[in-house]
C-alpha positions as CSV (number, residue, x, y, z in Angstrom):
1,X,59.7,161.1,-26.5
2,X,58.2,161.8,-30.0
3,X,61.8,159.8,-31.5
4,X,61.0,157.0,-29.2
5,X,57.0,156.5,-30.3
6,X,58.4,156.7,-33.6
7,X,60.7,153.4,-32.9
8,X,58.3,152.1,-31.2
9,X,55.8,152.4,-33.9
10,X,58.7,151.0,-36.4
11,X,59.2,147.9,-34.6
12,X,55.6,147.4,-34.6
13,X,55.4,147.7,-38.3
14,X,58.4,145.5,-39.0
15,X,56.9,142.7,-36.7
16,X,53.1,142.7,-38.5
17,X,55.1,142.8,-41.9
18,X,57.2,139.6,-40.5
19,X,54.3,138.2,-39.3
20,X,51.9,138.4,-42.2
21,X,55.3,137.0,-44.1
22,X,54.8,134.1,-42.1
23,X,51.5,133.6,-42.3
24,X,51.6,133.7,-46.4
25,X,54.7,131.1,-46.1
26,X,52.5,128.8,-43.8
27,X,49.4,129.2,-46.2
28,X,51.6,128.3,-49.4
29,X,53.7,125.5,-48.2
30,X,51.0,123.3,-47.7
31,X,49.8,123.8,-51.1
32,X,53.3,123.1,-52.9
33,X,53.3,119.9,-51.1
34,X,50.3,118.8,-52.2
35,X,50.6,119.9,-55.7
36,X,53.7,118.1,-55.8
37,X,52.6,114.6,-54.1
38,X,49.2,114.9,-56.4
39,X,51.5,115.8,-59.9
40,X,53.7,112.8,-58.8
41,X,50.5,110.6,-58.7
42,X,48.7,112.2,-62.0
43,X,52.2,111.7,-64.1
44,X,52.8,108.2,-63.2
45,X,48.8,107.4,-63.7
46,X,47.9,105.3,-67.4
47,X,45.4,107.4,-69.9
48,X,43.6,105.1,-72.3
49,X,44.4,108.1,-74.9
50,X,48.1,108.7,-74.4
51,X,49.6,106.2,-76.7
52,X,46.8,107.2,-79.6
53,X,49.1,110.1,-80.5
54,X,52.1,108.5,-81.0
55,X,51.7,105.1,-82.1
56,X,48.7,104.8,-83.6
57,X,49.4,107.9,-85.4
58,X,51.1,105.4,-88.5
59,X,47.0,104.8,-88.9
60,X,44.7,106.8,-91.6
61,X,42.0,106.5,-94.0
62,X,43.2,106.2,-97.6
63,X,40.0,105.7,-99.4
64,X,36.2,105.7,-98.2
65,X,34.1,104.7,-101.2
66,X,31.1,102.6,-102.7
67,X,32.0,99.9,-105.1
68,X,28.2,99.5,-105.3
69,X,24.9,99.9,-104.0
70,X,25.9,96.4,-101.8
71,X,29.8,97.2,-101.2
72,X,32.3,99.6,-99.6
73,X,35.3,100.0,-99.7
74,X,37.7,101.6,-97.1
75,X,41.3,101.5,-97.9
76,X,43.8,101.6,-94.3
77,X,47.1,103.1,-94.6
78,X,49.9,102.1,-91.8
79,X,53.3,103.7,-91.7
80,X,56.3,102.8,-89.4
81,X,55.2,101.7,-85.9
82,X,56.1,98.8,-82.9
83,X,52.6,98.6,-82.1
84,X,51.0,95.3,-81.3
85,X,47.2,95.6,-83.4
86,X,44.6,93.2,-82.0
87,X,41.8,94.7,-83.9
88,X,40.3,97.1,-86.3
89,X,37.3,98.5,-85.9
90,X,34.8,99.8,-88.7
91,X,31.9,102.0,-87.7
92,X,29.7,103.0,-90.2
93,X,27.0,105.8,-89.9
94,X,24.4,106.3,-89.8
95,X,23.5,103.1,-89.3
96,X,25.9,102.3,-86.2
97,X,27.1,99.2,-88.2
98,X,30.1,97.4,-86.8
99,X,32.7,95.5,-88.1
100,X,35.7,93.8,-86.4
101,X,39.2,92.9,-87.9
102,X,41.0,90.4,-86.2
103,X,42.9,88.5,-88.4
104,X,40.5,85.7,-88.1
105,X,37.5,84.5,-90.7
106,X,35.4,87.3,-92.1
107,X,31.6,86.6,-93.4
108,X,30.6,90.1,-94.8
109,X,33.8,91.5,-95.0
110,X,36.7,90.8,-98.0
111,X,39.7,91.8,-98.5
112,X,40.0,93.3,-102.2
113,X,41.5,90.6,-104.2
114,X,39.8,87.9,-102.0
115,X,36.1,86.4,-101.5
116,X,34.0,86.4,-98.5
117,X,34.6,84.0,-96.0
118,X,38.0,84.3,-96.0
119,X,40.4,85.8,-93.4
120,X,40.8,89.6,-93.0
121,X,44.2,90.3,-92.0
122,X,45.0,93.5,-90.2
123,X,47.1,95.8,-92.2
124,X,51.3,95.3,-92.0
125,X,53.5,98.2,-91.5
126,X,54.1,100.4,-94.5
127,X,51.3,98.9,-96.6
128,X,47.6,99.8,-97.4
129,X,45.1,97.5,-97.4
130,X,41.0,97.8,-98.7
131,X,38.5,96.2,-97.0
132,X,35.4,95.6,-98.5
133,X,32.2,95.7,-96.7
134,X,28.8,93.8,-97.8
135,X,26.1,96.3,-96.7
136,X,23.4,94.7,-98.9
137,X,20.7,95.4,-96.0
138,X,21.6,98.6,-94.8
139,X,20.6,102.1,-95.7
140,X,23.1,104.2,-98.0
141,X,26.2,104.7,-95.4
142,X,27.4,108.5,-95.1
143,X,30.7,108.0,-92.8
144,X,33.1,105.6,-91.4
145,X,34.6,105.7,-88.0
146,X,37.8,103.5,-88.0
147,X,39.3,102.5,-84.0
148,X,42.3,100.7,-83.6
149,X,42.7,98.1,-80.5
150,X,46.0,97.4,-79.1
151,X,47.0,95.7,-75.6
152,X,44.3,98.0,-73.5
153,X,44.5,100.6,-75.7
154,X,41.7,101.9,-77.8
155,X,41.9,104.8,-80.0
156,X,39.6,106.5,-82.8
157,X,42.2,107.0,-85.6
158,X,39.9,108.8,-88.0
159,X,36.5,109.5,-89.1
160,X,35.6,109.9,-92.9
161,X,32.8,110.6,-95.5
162,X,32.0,107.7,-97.6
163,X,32.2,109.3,-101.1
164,X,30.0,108.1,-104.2
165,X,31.7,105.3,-106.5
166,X,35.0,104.1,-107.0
């Protein structure tokens, strides 16, 4: 008698076990299946930021500097990339100045060996280029925030102190 409570008791125990098995492979299925319809969907969506790693990564500041009280100069360094640049953007601080390069006319902005009013080219692969600002009615600048615009891309390439004078 005591031998068959005892098997009795076993099959019990080996039927909850099975049971709760089941219950923790019913609980868990559910959530691998939506972790991997929602991982599908997250991969294939576009981030704004993904692309300013890699290509725009050719981008830095060379040079951040006063020619005088009225003039800056930032110098833009570009190494080996594919990318497609529709503009440049300058943003000077504190002020919150900003400047566009587009490759079209320029009024306060030169390029070094050039006058204002000319165009402002945006820099070619593996070259450098300085542009030069006319600040003439804005406070002494501290930093420049430079952002690079490509086909709906938009990335902050770096952010520099504007040292004293060239």
């Amino acid at each position: 008698m005591l031998e068959q409570n005892i098997a009795e008791l076993n099959k019990k125990g080996i039927s909850e076990i099975i049971i709760f098995i089941f219950l923790i492979i019913l609980i868990i299925t559910p959530i691998l299946v939506l972790w991997a319809i929602t991982k599908g969907i997250i991969l294939k969506s576009p981030s704004p930021y993904y692309d300013c790693i890699t290509d725009f990564s050719s981008f830095s500041i060379e040079k951040a500097c006063y020619l005088n009280k009225d003039e800056i100069k930032i110098t833009i360094k570009r190494g080996q990339d594919n990318v497609k640049v529709n503009k440049i953007k300058f943003e000077f601080s504190p002020s919150n100045a900003l400047w566009e390069i587009s490759g079209e006319k320029c009024l306060d902005v030169r390029l070094e060996d050039k006058k204002y009013g000319g165009y402002c080219n945006i820099v070619d692969n593996l070259r450098s280029i300085s542009y030069i600002f006319k600040i003439d009615n804005l406070e002494i600048q501290e930093k420049v925030l430079v952002v690079v615009e490509g086909n709906e891309i938009v990335c902050k390439i770096e952010e520099k102190k504007i040292k004293g004078v060239c």
